[in-house]
C-alpha positions in Angstrom: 76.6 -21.2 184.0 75.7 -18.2 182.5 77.9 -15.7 181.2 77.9 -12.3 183.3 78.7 -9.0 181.8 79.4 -5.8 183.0 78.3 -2.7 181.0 80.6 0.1 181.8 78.2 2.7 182.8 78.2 0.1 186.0 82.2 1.2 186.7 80.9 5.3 187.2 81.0 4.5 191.0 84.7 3.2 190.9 84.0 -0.1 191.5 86.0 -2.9 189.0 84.3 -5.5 187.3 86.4 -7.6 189.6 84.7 -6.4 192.3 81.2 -6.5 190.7 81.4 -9.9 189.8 83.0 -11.1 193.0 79.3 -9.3 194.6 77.2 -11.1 192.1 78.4 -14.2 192.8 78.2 -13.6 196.4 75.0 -11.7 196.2 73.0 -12.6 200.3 69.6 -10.9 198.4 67.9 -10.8 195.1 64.7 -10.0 193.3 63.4 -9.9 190.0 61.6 -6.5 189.4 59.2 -5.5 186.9 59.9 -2.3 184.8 57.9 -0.8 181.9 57.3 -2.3 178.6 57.7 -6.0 179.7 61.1 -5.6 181.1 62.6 -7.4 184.1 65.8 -6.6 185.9 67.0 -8.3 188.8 68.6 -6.4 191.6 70.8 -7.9 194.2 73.1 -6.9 196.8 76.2 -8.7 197.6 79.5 -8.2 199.3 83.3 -7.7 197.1 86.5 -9.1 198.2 87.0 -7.0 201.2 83.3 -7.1 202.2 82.2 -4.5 201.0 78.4 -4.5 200.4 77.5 -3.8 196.8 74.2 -3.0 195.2 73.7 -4.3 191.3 71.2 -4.1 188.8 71.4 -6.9 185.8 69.0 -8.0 183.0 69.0 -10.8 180.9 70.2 -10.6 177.4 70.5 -12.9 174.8 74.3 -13.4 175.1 73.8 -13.2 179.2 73.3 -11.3 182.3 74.7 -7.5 181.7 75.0 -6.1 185.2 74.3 -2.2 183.9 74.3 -0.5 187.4 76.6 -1.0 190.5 76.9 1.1 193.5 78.4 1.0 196.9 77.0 1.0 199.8 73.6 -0.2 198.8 70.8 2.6 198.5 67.2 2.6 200.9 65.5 2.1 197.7 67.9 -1.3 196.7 67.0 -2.9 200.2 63.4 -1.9 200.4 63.0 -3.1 196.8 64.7 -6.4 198.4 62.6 -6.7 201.2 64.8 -6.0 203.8 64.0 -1.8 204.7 63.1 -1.8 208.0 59.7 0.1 208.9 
């Protein structure tokens, strides 16, 4: 499995890295989105231990996934870049 990080610009919201991680690993959506300069992040949503729903951002590294951004509840841009805004 591959080793999850969290950066600590990702706590700024008051979530844990409990909490974050618990969401990752119970992410319901997720996308891989293409940034500038050949860059790909994957963004997910997913819900903590008391069901809460959190939105994440990650990107691969070469010692694992650093989630770098974490936010609760999940913004209209995080569920339309999921698929799941409604029209």
């Amino acid at each position: 499995m591959e080793q999850i990080l969290i950066y600590e610009h990702a706590l700024k919201h008051g979530l844990s890295e409990d909490q974050i991680l618990h969401a990752w690993r119970n992410a319901f959506a997720s996308a891989t989105i293409a940034r500038e300069n050949d860059v790909t992040d994957t963004v997910a949503i997913g819900f903590d231990q008391n069901g809460r729903a959190i939105e994440m951002t990650a990107r691969k590294k070469p010692y694992g996934l650093l989630v770098y951004h974490a936010n609760t509840p999940p913004t209209p841009r995080a569920f339309k870049e999921l698929g799941l805004a409604g029209k």
